[in-house]
ZAMARGU-4260 file (C-alpha; in steps of 0.2 Angstrom, whole numbers, plus 5000, padded with zeros to 4 digits):
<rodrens>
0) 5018/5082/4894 | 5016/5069/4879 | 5028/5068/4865 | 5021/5064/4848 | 5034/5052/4839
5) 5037/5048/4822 | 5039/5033/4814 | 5051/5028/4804 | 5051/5013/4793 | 5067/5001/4790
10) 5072/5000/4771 | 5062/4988/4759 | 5076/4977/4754 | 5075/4959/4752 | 5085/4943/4756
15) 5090/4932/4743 | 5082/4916/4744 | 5096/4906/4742 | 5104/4915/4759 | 5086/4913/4768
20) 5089/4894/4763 | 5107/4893/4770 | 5103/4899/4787 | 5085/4894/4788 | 5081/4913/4791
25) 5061/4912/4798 | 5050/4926/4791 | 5051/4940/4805 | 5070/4938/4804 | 5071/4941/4786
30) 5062/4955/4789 | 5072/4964/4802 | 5090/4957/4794 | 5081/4967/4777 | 5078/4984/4785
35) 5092/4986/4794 | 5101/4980/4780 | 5111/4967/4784 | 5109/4958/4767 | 5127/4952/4761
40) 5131/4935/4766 | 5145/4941/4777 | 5134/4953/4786 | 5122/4937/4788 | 5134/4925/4796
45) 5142/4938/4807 | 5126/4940/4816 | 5118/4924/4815 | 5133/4911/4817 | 5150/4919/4817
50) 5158/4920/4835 | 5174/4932/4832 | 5187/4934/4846 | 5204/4943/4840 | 5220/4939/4847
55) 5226/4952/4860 | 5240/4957/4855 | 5230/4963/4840 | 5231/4979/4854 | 5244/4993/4852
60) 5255/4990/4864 | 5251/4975/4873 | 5265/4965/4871 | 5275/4978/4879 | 5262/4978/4894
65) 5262/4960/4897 | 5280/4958/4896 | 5282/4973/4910 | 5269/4965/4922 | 5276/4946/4923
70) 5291/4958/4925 | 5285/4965/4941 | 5278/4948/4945 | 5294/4940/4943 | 5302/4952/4955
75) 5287/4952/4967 | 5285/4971/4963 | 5269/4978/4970 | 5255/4980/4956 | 5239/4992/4960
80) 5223/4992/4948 | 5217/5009/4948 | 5198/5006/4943 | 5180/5015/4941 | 5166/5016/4952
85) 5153/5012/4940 | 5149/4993/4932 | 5160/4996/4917 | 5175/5000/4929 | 5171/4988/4943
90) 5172/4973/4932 | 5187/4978/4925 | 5196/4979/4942 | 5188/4961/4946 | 5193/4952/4930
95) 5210/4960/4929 | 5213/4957/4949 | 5208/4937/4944 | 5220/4937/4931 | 5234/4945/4941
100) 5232/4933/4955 | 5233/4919/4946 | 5250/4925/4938 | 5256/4927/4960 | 5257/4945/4959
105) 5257/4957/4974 | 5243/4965/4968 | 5227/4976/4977 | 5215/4988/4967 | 5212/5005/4974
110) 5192/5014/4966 | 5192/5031/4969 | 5179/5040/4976 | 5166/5049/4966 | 5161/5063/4979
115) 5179/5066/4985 | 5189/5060/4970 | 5179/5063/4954 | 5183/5054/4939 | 5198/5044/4932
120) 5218/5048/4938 | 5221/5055/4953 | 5238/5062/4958 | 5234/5059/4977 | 5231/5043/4975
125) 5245/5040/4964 | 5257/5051/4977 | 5251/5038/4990 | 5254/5022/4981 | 5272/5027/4976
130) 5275/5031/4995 | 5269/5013/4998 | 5281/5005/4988 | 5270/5002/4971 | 5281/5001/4956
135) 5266/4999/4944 | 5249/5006/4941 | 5238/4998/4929 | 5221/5009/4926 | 5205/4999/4920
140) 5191/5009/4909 | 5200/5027/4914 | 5218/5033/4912 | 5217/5041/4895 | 5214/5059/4898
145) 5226/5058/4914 | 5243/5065/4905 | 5246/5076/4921 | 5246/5061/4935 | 5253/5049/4923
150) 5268/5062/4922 | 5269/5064/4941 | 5269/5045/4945 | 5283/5045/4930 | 5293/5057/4940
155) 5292/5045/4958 | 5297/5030/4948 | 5281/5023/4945 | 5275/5014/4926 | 5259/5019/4924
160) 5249/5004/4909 | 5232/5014/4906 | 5219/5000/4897 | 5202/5011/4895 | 5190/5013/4880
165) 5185/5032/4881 | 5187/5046/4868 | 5206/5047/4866 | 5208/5067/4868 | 5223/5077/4856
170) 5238/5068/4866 | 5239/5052/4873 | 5248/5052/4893 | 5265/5049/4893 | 5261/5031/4900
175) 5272/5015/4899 | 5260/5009/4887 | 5242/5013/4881 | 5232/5000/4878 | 5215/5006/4869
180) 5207/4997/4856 | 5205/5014/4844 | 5224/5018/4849 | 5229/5030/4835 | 5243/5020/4830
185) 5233/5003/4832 | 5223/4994/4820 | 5212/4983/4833 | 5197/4976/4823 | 5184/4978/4838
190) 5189/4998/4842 | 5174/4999/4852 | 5178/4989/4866 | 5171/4990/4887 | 5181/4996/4899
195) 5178/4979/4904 | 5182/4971/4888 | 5200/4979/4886 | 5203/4972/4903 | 5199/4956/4899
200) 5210/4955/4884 | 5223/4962/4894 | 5219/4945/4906 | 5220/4934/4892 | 5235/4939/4886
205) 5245/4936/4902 | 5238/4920/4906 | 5240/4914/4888 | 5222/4910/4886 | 5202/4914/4885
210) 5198/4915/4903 | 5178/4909/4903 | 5176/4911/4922 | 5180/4930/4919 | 5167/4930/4903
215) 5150/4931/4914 | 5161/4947/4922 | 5162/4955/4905 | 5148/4952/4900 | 5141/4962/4913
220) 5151/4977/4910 | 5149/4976/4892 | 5130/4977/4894 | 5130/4990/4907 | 5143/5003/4898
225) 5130/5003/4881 | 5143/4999/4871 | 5138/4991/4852 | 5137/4975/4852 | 5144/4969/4839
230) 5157/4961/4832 | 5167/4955/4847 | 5157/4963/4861 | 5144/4952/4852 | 5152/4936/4854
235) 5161/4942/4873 | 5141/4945/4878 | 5136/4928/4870 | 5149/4920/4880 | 5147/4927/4895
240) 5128/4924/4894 | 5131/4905/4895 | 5142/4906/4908 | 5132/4917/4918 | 5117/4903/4918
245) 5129/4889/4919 | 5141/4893/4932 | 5137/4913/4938 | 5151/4919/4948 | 5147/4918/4964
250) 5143/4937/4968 | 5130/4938/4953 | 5121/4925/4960 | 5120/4931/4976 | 5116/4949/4969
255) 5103/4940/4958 | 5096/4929/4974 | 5092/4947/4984 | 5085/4953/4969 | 5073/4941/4967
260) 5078/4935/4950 | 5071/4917/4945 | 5076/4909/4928 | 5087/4914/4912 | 5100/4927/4913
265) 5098/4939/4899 | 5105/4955/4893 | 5088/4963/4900 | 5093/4955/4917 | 5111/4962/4917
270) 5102/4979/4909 | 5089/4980/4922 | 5094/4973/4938 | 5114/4969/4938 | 5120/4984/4931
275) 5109/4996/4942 | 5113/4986/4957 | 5131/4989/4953 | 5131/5005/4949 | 5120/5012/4966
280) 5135/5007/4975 | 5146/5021/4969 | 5133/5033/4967 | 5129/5035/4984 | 5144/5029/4993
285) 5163/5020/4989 | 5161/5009/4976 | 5173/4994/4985 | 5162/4982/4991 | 5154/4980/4975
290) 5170/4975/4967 | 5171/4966/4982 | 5155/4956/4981 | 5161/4952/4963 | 5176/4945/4969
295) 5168/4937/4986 | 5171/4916/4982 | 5162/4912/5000 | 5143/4910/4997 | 5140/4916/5015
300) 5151/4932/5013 | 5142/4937/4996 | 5125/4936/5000 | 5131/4949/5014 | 5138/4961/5004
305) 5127/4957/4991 | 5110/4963/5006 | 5119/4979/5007 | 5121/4981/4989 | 5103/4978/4989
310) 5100/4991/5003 | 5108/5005/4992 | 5100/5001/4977 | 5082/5004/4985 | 5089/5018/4994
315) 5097/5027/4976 | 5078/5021/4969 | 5071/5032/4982 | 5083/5046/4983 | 5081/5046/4962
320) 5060/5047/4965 | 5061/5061/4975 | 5075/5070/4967 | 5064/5069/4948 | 5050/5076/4959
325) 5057/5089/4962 | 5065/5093/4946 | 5053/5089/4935 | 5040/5103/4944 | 5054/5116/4938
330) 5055/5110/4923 | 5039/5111/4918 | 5039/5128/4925 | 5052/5131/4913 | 5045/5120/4896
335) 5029/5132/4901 | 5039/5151/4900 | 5047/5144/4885 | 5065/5135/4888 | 5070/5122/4878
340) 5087/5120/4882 | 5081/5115/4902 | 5097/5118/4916 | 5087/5112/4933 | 5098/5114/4947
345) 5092/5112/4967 | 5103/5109/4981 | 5108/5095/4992 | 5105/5083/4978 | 5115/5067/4977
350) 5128/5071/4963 | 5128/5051/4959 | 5111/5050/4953 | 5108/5068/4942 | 5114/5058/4928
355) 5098/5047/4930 | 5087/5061/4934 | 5094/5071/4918 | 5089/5054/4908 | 5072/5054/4914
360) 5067/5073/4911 | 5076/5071/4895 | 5062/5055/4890 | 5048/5064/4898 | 5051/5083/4888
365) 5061/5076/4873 | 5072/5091/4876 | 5091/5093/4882 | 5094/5092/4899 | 5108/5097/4911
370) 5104/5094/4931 | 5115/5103/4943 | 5118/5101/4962 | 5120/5118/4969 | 5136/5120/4982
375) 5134/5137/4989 | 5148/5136/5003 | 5160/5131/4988 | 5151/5143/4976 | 5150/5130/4963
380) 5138/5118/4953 | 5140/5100/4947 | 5130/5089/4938 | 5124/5076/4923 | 5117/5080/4907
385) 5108/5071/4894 | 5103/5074/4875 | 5094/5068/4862 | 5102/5059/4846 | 5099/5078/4834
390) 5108/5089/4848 | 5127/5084/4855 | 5129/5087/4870 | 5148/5088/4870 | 5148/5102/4856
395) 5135/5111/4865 | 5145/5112/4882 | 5162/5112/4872 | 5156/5130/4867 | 5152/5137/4880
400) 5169/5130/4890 | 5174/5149/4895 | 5160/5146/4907 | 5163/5128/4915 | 5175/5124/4928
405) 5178/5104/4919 | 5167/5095/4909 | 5167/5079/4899 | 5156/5065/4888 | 5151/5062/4873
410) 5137/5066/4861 | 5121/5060/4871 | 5129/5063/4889 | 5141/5073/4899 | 5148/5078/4915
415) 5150/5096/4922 | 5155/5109/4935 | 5155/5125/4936 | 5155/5142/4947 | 5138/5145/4952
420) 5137/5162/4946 | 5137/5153/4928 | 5124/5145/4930 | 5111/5157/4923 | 5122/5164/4908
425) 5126/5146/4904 | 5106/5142/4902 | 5105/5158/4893 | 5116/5153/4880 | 5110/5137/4877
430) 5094/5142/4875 | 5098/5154/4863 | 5109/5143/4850 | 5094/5131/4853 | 5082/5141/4849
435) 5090/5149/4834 | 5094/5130/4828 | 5073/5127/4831 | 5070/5142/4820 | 5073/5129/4805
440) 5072/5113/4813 | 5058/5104/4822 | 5063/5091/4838 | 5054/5076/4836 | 5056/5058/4843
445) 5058/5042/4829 | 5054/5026/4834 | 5062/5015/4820 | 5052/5003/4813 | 5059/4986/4807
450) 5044/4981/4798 | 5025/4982/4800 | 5017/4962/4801 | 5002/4954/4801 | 4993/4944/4815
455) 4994/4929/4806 | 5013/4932/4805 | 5016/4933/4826 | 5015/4915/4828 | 5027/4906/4843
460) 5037/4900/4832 | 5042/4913/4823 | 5043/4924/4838 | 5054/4911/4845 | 5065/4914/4830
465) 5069/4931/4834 | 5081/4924/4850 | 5093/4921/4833 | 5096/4939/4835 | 5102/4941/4853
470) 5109/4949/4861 | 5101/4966/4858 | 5109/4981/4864 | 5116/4998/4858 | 5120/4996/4838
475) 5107/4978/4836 | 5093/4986/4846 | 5076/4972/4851 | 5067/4975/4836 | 5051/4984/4834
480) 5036/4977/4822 | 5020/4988/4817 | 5003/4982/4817 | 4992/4993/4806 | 4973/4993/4806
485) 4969/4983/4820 | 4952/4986/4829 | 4955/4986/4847 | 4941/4972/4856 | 4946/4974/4875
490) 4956/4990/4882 | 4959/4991/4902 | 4971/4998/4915 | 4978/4986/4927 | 4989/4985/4942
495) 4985/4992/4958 | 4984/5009/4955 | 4976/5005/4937 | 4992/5012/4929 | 4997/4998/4916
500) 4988/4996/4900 | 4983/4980/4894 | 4971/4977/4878 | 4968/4964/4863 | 4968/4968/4845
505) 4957/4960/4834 | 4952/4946/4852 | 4969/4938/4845 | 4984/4948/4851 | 4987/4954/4869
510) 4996/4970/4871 | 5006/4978/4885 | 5010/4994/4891 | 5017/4998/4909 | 5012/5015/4916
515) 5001/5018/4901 | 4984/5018/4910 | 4979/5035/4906 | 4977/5029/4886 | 4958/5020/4891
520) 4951/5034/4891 | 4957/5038/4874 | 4958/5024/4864 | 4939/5017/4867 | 4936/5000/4863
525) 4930/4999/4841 | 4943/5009/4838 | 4955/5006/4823 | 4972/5008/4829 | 4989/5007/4824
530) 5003/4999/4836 | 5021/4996/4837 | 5030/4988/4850 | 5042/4971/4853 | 5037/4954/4851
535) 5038/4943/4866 | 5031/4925/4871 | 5018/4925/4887 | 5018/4908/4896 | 5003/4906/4906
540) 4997/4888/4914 | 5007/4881/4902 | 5000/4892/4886 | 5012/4899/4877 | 5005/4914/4866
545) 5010/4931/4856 | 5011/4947/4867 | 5015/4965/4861 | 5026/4974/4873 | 5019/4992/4866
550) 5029/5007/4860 | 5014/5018/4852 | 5000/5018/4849 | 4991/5031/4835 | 4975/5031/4824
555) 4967/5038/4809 | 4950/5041/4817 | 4944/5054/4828 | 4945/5048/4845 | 4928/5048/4854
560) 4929/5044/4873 | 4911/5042/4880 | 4908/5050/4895 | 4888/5052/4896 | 4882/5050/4912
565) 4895/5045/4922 | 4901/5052/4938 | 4912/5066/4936 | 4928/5060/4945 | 4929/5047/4929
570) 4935/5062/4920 | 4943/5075/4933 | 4958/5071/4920 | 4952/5084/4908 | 4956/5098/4920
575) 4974/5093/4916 | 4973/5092/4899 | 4976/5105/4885 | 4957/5104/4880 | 4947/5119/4875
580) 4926/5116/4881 | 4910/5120/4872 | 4895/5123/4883 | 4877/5128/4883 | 4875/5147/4876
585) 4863/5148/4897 | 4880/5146/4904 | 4892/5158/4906 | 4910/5157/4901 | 4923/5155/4912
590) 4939/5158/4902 | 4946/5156/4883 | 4944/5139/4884 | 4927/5139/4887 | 4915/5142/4867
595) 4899/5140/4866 | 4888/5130/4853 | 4887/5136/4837 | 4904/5145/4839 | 4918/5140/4826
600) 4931/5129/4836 | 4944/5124/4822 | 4960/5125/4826 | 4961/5114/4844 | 4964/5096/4843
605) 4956/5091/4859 | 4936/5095/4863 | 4926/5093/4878 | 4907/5093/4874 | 4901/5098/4892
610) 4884/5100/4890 | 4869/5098/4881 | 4868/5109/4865 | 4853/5120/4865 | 4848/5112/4850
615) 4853/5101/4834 | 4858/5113/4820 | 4868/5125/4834 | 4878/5106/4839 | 4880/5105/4820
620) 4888/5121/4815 | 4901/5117/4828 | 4905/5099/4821 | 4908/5108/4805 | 4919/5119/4812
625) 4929/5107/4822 | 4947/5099/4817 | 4949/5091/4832 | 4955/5073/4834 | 4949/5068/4850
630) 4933/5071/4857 | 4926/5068/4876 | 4908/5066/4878 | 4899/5072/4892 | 4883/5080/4886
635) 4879/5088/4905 | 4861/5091/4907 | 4856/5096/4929 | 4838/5093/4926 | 4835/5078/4911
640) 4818/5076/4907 | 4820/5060/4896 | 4812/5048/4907 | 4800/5060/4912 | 4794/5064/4896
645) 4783/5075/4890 | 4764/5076/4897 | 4750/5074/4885 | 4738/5088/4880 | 4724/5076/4888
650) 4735/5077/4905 | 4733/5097/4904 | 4714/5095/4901 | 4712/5084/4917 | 4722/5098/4925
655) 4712/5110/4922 | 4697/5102/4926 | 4704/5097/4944 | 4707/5118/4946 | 4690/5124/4940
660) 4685/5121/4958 | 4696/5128/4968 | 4714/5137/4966 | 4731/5123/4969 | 4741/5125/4985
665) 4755/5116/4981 | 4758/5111/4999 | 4742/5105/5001 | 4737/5099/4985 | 4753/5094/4978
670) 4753/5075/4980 | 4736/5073/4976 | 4737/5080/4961 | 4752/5070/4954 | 4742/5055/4958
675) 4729/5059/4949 | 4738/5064/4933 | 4750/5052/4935 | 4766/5064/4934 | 4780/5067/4944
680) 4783/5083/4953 | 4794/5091/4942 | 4781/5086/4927 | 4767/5094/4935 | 4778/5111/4942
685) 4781/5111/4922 | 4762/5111/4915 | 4759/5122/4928 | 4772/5132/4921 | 4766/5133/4904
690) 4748/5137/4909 | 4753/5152/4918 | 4764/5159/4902 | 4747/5157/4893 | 4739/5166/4904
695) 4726/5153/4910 | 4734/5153/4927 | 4738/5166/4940 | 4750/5162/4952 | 4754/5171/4968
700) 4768/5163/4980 | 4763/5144/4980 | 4744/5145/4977 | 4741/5143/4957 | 4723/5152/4954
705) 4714/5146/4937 | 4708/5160/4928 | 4691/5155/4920 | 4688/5171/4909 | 4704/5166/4897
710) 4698/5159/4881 | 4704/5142/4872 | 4726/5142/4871 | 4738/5133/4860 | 4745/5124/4874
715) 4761/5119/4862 | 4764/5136/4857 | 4772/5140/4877 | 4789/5145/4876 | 4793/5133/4888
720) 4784/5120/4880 | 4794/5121/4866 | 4811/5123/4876 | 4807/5106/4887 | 4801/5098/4870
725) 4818/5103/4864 | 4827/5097/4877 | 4820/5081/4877 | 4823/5078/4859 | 4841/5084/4861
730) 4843/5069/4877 | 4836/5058/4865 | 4846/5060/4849 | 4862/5063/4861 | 4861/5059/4879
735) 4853/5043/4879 | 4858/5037/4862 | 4869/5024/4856 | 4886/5029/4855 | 4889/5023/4838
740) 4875/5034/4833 | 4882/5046/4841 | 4900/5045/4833 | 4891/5043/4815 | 4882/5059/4818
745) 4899/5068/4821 | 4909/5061/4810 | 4897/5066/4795 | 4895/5084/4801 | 4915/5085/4801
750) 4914/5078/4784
</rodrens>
């Protein structure tokens, strides 16, 4: 299913040139600093020079933390970090773990498990480490919804200090302390903060300084939780992106070794292949040894755990593939009767990765998605859900709670269980509000534009200058440039399967798209296209050049793919595709797709002409008629006659002459005769043809008898005379014609 998207340009403001002269802003930064608005001086520095860190006890109640943990240190009291199982969480535990043991403290972590355990506090957990003689739980990136086990660890004599970063709900637990960078009673500057992040000021505060070998770490978790990266997850990411290429903790660059990673660390290598390696672990299994590889100093030991990390990454990959399989055939069962609101559910799917599979349905349909794994024995269902930015989630669900066992997120995602007999009246409901919210609104993906360029603007240098911006992430996105009016000069699919799409605009700018194959056939080369995309630099034998990493591609012109003559597997695609077919009015029609020349076909955007029109002004009519914006071109003709051509009335005198003697037997006679008329077989069949329509031949099974009392005929007055003569005018002027002729022809008939 293919989304159309809308563009969306960035405003038109302009920097003032004293600004661009202070901080030697090159053109394509101005241009994105302008439309996202960043024009005030302030705005300017904080992105492109400022560095801002605030001290941590900024943070609502972390004086009163610090204080009670170098109390338990003192007094060799046991401290447990009660973490999370994804990247966020798993950085949180390692960073504060580093922190703790360099204070001495008696300290351990303890992740729960997501299958057994679920999310955040758990009173078992807590239970069991009072019984072993813990006096102090510390929670990283969790805790703040936990009032019920914070209140039963209270009540064995445990401290509870939550430090997490989620939405605080309408009463905060009844903890020790709370630290939260958007604590109600706080005035933090950075109130949104990673898990990670509060963590590490927490760090920084009890050893009394900025802890840089702990800032490649944050980094991580930073990146990986999408948090915005501004202000001082800005700066934490910036930090920790030196350290990572400088001196990488030895578990990332074990992690990075088994994946193959070669050169600069960038937020699209901790996006890509450290966060998604971290998080596998705790979505198929316990998350410890991924807290473990980060906090592994032995070389030996990481790349150990750092190989199985690597095995249940390719393992999630594959249980994702064939989990998405499976659910995207029932959702486009459902897209098809009419669900827009789309609740897959299956059984015996892997709870850890639903959250993944929601994501990818959700960019495939552009629809609201909840995926569900069905637990008959337990009569219950639980699962991920995924939005889009007009739809949230959260108030979606939040109405419909009656129906839900727990559920938890934000506005894009949630979490969710509920009994299974719900399951239908929850889809049912959804659909409902959606659909009455569709009644006046229309669901369409933006792409936001930062500013449409010219070729002669995407020089290296400039492109170079965008790295100013970095890094990019949630809230300072990789900016997007369009290119309008560019001709395309080169188009192909690449890649083993011929799934990637690489072309050239104007023979100056190469342009990428992976898994866009399928948009050769649609985009032809000549044609006048708009792109948009993000600017990268290709390095090749030592070249360095402007690439396009495409985001869409659209044009003006009516799309004309040229299939003439070709073999018919080159567009077996069509039989997919939402096409309606106009055929020859000697064929019959097969369904509501099928129309036939002449007949008025406005109204569907995508045409196949299959076959050969009957004649010019019935192909016209149609082309009048049409509104389409892409056309394919096949022009099927089983028997063509233009290289046959037409025989000459001289040609029909010689024959004849050669039957005045005695009648044809085609068995007998045949060769002979097309050697001495100099016709192919099918030519002479045809005057033979003729001549009997006019009478001058009788023919009885394969003997053709002249009959010599008929009187002088108009040979081109045949019927089929006239048909062939037609048919080869109509093979000229369209089957064997230039394309652009072709096209032309078209395009002034729709006119």
């Amino acid at each position: 299913m293919t989304v159309n998207k809308q563009w969306v340009t960035g405003s038109s403001e302009e920097l003032l040139p004293s600004l661009v002269e202070e901080f030697k802003i090159s053109p394509l930064v101005q241009k994105v600093l302008a439309a996202r608005g960043l024009t005030e001086r302030s705005e300017i520095a904080a992105l492109l020079t400022d560095q801002k860190t605030h001290d941590p006890f900024l943070m609502y109640d972390m004086a009163k933390a610090v204080d009670r943990i170098h109390e338990a240190v003192s007094n060799d009291e046991p401290i447990l970090v009660y973490g999370d199982y994804d990247a966020d969480g798993v950085t949180s535990v390692t960073v504060l773990m580093y922190a703790l043991e360099q204070l001495g403290a008696m300290a351990d972590f303890y992740i729960p498990n997501r299958f057994t355990e679920g999310y955040g506090p758990n009173e078992t957990a807590f239970k069991e480490a009072a019984d072993d003689g813990v006096g102090l739980i510390i929670t990283v990136d969790n805790g703040i919804k936990g009032r019920h086990e914070v209140t039963v660890a209270k009540s064995l004599g445990v401290d509870v200090i939550i430090t997490d970063h989620h939405e605080i709900g309408d009463a905060l637990p009844d903890a020790y302390a709370v630290i939260h960078p958007a604590h109600p009673d706080g005035h933090y500057p950075c109130p949104h903060l990673a898990g990670v992040g509060v963590a590490y000021k927490l760090a920084a505060a009890l050893l009394g300084q900025d802890i840089p070998e702990m800032l490649g770490l944050t980094a991580v978790g930073t990146v990986s939780d999408l948090v915005p990266l501004t202000d001082e997850n800005r700066t934490l990411v910036k930090l920790g992106l030196r350290e990572l290429n400088q001196r990488p903790p030895v578990g990332i660059k074990a992690l990075l070794q088994q994946a193959g990673h070669k050169g600069l660390v960038t937020e699209e290598t901790i996006g890509f292949m450290i966060g998604p390696r971290l998080n596998a672990v705790g979505r198929l299994d316990d998350a410890r040894p991924a807290a473990d590889l980060l906090m592994e100093q032995d070389m030996t030991s990481a790349v150990f755990l750092a190989e199985q990390v690597e095995q249940l990454n390719v393992e999630r990959k594959s249980i994702v593939e064939t989990i998405v399989e499976q659910a995207a055939a029932a959702a486009e069962d459902k897209v098809a009767r009419g669900f827009n609101f789309l609740v897959i559910a299956g059984e015996d799917w892997n709870e850890g990765v639903l959250g993944i599979v929601a994501s990818k349905l959700m960019d495939r349909y552009y629809l609201p998605v909840i995926v569900l794994n069905i637990n008959r024995e337990a009569g219950y269902a639980k699962g991920s859900a995924r939005s889009i930015p007009q739809l949230s989630m959260y108030d979606y669900l939040d109405q419909e709670i009656e129906l839900l066992t727990k559920f938890g997120g934000h506005h894009m995602a949630a979490g969710l269980t509920l009994p299974l007999d719900n399951v239908s009246e929850l889809e049912s409901r959804l659909n409902d509000r959606l659909d009455r919210y569709l009644a006046e609104h229309e669901l369409q993906p933006a792409i936001i534009i930062d500013a449409d360029v010219t070729l002669d603007e995407l020089t290296v240098d400039h492109i170079y200058e965008l790295d100013r911006l970095r890094p990019f992430g949630t809230a300072n996105p990789q900016p997007i440039f369009s290119i309008t009016g560019s001709t395309i000069t080169q188009i192909k699919a690449i890649g083993q399967q011929a799934n990637h799409l690489k072309m050239t605009l104007n023979g100056r700018l190469n342009v990428l798209k992976w898994s866009a194959g399928e948009l050769v056939r649609k985009f032809p080369e000549g044609t006048t296209v708009d792109v948009c995309g993000r600017l990268q630099l290709n390095e090749w034998n030592n070249h360095v050049s402007p690439q396009l990493m495409m985001e869409d591609m659209k044009s003006d012109q009516i799309l004309m793919v040229d299939f003439r003559n070709q073999h018919p597997r080159t567009f077996a695609f069509l039989k997919d595709e939402p096409v309606i077919y106009v055929i020859n009015r000697n064929r019959r029609k097969n369904s509501d797709h099928y129309y036939f020349y002449g007949d008025n076909i406005a109204g569907h955007d995508k045409i196949v002409l299959r076959d050969l029109p009957d004649n010019l002004d019935l192909f016209q009519q149609t082309m009048r008629s049409s509104t389409a914006s892409q056309m394919y071109i096949i022009f099927h003709e089983a028997k063509q006659v233009y290289f046959e051509g037409m025989p000459s009335l001289q040609q029909f005198r010689e024959l004849y002459k050669l039957m005045v003697n005695r009648p044809v037997v085609l068995s007998q006679h045949g060769m002979t005769l097309t050697a001495r008329l100099n016709v192919t077989p099918n030519v002479l069949l045809f005057m033979l043809a003729v001549l009997t329509e006019l009478g001058v031949v009788s023919v009885t099974g394969e003997t053709y008898q002249l009959d010599l009392t008929a009187g002088k005929v108009d040979i081109p007055s045949a019927v089929c005379y006239q048909q062939r003569e037609q048919q080869l005018k109509m093979e000229q002027q369209l089957l064997f014609a230039s394309f652009d002729s072709i096209k032309q022809l078209i395009l002034d008939n729709m006119n």
